[in-house]
C-alpha positions as CSV (number, residue, x, y, z in Angstrom):
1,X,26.9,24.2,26.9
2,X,27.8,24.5,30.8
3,X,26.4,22.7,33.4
4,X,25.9,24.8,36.6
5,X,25.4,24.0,40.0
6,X,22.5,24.5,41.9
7,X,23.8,27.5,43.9
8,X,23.6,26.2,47.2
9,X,26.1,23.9,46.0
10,X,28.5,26.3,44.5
11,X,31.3,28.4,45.6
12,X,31.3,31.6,44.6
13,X,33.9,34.7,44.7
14,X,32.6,38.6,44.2
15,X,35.0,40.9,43.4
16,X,33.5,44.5,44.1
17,X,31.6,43.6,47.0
18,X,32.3,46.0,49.5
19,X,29.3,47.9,48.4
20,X,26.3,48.3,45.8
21,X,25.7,45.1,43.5
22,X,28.5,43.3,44.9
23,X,27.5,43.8,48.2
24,X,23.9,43.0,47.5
25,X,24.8,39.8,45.3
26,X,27.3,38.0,47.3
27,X,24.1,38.7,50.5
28,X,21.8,36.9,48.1
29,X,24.1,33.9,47.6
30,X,24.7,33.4,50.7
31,X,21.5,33.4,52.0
32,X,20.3,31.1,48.9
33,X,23.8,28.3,50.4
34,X,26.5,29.4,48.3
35,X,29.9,29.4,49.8
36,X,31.0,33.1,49.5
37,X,34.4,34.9,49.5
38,X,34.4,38.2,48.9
39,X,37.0,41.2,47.8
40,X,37.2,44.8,47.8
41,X,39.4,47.5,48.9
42,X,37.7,48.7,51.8
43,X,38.7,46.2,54.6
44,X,36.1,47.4,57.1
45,X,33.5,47.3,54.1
46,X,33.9,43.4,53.6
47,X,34.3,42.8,57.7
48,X,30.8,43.9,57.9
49,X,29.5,42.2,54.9
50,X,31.3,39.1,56.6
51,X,29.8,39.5,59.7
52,X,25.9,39.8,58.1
53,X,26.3,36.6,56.3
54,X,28.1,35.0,59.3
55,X,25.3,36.5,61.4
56,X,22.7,34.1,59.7
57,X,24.3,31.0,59.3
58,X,26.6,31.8,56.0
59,X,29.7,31.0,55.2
60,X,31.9,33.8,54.1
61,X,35.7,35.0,54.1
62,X,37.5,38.3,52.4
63,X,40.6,39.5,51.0
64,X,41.0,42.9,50.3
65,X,42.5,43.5,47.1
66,X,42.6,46.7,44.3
67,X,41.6,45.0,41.2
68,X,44.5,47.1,39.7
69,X,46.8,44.7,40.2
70,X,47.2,41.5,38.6
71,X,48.8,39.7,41.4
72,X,46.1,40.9,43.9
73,X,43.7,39.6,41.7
74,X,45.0,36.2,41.2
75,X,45.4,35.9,45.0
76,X,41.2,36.3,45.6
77,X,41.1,33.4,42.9
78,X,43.7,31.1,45.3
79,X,42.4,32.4,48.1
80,X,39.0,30.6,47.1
81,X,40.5,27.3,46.2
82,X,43.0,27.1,49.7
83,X,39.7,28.3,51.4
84,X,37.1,26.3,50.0
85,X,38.6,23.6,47.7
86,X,37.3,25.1,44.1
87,X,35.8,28.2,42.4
88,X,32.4,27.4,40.8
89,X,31.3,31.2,39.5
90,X,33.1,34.1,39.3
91,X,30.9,37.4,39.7
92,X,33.1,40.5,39.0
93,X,31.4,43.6,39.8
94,X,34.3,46.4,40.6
95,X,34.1,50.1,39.1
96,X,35.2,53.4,39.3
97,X,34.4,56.8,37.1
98,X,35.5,60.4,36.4
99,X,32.1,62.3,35.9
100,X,33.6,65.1,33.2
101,X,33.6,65.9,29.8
102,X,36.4,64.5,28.0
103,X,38.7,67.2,27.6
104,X,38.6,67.8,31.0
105,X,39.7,64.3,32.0
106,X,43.1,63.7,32.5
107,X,45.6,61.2,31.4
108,X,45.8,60.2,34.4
109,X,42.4,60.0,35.8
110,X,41.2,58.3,32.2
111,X,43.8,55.4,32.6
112,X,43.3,55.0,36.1
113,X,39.2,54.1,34.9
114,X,40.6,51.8,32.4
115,X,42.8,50.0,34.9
116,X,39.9,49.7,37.3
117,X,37.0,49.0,35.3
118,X,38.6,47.3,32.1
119,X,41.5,45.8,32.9
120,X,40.3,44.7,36.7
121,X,37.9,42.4,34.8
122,X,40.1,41.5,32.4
123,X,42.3,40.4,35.4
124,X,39.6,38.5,36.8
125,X,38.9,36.5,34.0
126,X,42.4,35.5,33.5
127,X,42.9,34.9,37.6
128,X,39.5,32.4,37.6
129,X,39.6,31.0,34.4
130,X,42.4,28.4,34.9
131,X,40.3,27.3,37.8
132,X,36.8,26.8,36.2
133,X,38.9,25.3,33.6
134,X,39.7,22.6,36.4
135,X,36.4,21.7,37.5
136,X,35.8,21.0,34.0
137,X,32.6,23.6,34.5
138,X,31.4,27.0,35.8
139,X,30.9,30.8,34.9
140,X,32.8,33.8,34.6
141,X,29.8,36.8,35.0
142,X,31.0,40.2,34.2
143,X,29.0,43.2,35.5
144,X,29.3,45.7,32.5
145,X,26.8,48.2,31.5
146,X,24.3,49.6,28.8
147,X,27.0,52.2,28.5
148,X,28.7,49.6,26.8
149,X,26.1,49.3,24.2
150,X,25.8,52.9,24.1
151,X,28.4,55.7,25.0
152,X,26.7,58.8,27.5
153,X,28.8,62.3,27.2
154,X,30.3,63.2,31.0
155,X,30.9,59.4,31.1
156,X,34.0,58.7,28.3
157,X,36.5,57.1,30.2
158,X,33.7,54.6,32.0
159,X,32.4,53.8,28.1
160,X,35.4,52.8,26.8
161,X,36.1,50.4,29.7
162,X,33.0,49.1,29.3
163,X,32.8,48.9,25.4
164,X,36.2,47.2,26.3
165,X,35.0,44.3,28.7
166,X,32.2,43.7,25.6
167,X,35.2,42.9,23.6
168,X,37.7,40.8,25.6
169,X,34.2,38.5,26.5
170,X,32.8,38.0,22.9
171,X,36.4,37.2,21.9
172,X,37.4,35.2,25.2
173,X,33.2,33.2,25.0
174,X,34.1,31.9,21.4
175,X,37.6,30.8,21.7
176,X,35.9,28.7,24.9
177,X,33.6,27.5,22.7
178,X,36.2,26.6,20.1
179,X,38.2,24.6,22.3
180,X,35.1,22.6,23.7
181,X,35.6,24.4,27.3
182,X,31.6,24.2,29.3
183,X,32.5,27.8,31.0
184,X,29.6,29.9,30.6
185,X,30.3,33.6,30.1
186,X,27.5,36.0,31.1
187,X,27.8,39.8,30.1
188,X,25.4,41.4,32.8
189,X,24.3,45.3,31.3
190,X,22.6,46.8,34.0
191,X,20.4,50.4,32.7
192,X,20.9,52.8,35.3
193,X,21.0,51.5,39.2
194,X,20.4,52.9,42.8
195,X,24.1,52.4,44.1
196,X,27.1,54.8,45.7
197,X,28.7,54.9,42.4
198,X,27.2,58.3,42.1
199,X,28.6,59.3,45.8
200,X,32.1,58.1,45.1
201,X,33.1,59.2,41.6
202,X,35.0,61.8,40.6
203,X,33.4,64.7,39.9
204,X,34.2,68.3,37.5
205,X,30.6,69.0,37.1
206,X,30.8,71.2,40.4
207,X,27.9,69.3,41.3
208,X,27.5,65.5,42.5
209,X,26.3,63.3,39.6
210,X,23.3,61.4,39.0
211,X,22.4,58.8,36.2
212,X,19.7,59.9,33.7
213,X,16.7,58.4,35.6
214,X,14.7,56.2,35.9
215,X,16.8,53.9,38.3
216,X,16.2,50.4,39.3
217,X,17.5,49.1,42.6
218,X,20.6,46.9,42.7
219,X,18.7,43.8,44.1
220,X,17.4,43.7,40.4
221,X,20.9,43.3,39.0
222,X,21.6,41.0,41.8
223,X,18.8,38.6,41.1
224,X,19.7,38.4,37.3
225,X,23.1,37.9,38.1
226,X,22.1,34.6,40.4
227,X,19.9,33.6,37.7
228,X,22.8,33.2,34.9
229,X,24.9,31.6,37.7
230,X,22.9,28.8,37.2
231,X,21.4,29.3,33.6
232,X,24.5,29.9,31.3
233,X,23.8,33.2,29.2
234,X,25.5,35.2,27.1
235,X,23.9,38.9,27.8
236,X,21.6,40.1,30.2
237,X,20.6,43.5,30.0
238,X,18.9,44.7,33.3
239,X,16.1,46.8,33.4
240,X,13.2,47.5,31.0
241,X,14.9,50.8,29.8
242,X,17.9,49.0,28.9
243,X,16.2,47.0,26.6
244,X,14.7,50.1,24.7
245,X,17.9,51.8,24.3
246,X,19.3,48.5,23.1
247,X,16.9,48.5,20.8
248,X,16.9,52.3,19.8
249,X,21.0,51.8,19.5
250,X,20.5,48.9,17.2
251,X,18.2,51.0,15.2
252,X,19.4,54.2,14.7
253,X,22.6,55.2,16.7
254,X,22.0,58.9,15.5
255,X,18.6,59.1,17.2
256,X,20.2,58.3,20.3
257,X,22.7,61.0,19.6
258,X,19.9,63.6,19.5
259,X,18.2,62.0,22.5
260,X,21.0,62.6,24.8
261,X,22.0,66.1,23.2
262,X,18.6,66.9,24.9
263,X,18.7,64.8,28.5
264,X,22.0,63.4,28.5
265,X,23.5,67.1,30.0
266,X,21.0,68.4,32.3
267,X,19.8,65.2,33.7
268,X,23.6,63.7,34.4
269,X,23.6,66.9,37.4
270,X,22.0,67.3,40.5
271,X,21.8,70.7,42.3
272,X,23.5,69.5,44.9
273,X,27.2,71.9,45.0
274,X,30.3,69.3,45.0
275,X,33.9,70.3,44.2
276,X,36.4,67.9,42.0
277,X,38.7,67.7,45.1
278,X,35.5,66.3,47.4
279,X,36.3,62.6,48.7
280,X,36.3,59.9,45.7
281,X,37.3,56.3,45.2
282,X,39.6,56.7,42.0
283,X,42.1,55.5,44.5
284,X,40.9,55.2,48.0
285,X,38.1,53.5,49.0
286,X,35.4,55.6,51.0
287,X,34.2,53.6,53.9
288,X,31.0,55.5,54.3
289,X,29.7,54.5,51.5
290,X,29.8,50.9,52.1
291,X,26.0,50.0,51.3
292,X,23.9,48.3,49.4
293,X,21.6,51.5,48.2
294,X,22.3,55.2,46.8
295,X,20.4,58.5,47.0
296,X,17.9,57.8,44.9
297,X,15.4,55.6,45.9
298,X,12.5,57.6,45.0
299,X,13.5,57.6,41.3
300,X,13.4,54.0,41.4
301,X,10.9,51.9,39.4
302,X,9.8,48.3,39.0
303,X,11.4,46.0,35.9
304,X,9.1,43.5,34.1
305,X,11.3,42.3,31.1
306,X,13.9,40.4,33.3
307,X,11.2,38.6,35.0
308,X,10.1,37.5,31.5
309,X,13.6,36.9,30.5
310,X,14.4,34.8,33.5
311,X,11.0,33.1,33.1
312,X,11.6,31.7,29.2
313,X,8.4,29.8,29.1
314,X,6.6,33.0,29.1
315,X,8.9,34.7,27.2
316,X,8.5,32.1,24.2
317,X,4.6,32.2,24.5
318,X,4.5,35.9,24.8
319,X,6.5,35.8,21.7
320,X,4.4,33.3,19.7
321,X,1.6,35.4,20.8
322,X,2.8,38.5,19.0
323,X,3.9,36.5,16.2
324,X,0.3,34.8,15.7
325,X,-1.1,38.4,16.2
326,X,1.3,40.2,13.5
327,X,0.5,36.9,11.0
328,X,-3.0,37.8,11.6
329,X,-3.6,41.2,11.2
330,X,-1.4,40.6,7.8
331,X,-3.4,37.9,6.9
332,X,-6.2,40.9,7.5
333,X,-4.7,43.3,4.8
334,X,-4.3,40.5,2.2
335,X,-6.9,40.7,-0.7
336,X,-9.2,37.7,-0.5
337,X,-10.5,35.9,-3.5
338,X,-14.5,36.8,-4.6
339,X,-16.3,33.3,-4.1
């Protein structure tokens, strides 16, 4: 089992930080002590980023980089070390998405979502590891998504990525485990978050997308993903609809099916008119929409299951609870001898 560093003693890089949970997560270390270097495309997104945390008392540096490309990659990984001496936790949060039904997607535009959201991570993990590996400690967290647990129509090319980055970490957590290396890897599954990942796909809907509500806001997925930088843990699934669709997955994979025949169409559209040739980040970066925060704040709801997660004391009790009361109401229903 890894041993993890408090955070204010660790030094942390976040790839995919120019906006959304990046941007939000690499705030939150800082502010919390953590030694930050953070990397995006958009240059002016991470200057501002830099500036915040400089502005009360944090230590951060950038290096824009497209997650594309191997050698980019690596050089956010050396640029830690030269910077700051070693690379304690690796957060990589980067994404892109075509918002169309699969026939529709090209060649082109479904590789291009693989080499950002798949293989970008898959970089990551092979630009950090040999680092951790060094310190003898430390943890590789990978931002995935329920959508890698369950598949949403309009969304193909983002699912396989994701059901890819699954993959390469259960195969890449045991072969750590094998060789006796403490590296914690943490798959982070967020449900459906309030981010500009809606504003800056690309889009053949003819309308801007939305994700089938409810949201939750990124600081959520940001405070899990601090949590598991100090507790090593294999999967955490963010937001208490997550959880039920893990659960209805597990259960019945066709149910789901039906579910989103019914929702997973209309409620993937907003009525707000947007054209396939409208600004997107497939390969640019949009400046603009360097924030924290999307559009939809007021479908945003509160999450009580990662508070119970992150508190495992009252997850265990609330657990022995439930078990006591199932053993008791069968211990209800069993016939009782006549005295």
């Amino acid at each position: 089992m890894s041993q993890l560093k408090p955070i204010n003693q660790q030094v942390v890089a976040v790839v995919g930080a120019s906006s959304g949970i990046g941007r939000e997560t690499a705030l939150k270390f800082a502010k919390q002590g953590a030694k930050v270097v953070v990397s995006a495309r958009s240059e002016s997104g991470l200057a501002s980023l830099v500036d915040e945390i400089r502005g009360y008392g944090g230590e951060a540096t950038y290096i824009v980089a497209d997650v594309s490309n191997f050698e980019q990659v690596k050089a956010i990984a050396d640029k830690t070390v030269e910077v700051y001496g070693r690379l304690d936790t690796w957060v990589h949060a980067s994404a892109t998405a075509v918002f169309a039904t699969f026939d529709q997607t090209t060649p082109e535009e479904f590789k291009r979502v693989i080499d950002v959201s798949l293989m970008g991570q898959v970089y990551g993990a092979m630009a950090a590891l040999p680092h951790l590996k060094r310190e003898g400690r430390g943890a590789l967290i990978h931002v995935s998504s329920m959508e890698g647990r369950r598949a949403l129509p309009y969304q193909s090319s983002y699912s396989a990525a994701k059901h890819g980055v699954e993959g390469f970490l259960e195969s890449l957590r045991v072969e750590l485990q094998h060789e006796g290396i403490p590296v914690s890897v943490t798959s982070i599954k967020p449900a459906v978050i309030n981010t500009p990942f809606y504003n800056n796909g690309r889009t053949k809907l003819g309308v801007k997308p939305t994700g089938i509500p409810p949201y939750y806001q990124p600081s959520v997925v940001a405070d899990a993903i601090l949590y598991v930088a100090e507790h090593p843990t294999r999967d955490f699934i963010v937001g208490d609809v997550g959880r039920v669709l893990d659960v209805l997955q597990r259960l019945s994979p066709s149910l789901v099916d039906s579910i989103l025949l019914l929702v997973g169409f209309p409620l993937q559209r907003t009525s707000e008119q947007k054209s396939e040739d409208a600004p997107d980040n497939l390969y640019e970066p949009i400046p603009e929409n360097d924030r924290i925060e999307g559009d939809f704040s007021h479908l945003t709801i509160p999450t009580v299951t990662d508070w119970i997660e992150m508190n495992p004391s009252v997850k265990w009790g609330a657990l022995a609870v439930a078990a006591l009361g199932v053993a008791a109401v069968f211990g209800g229903l069993l016939p009782r001898n006549e005295v």
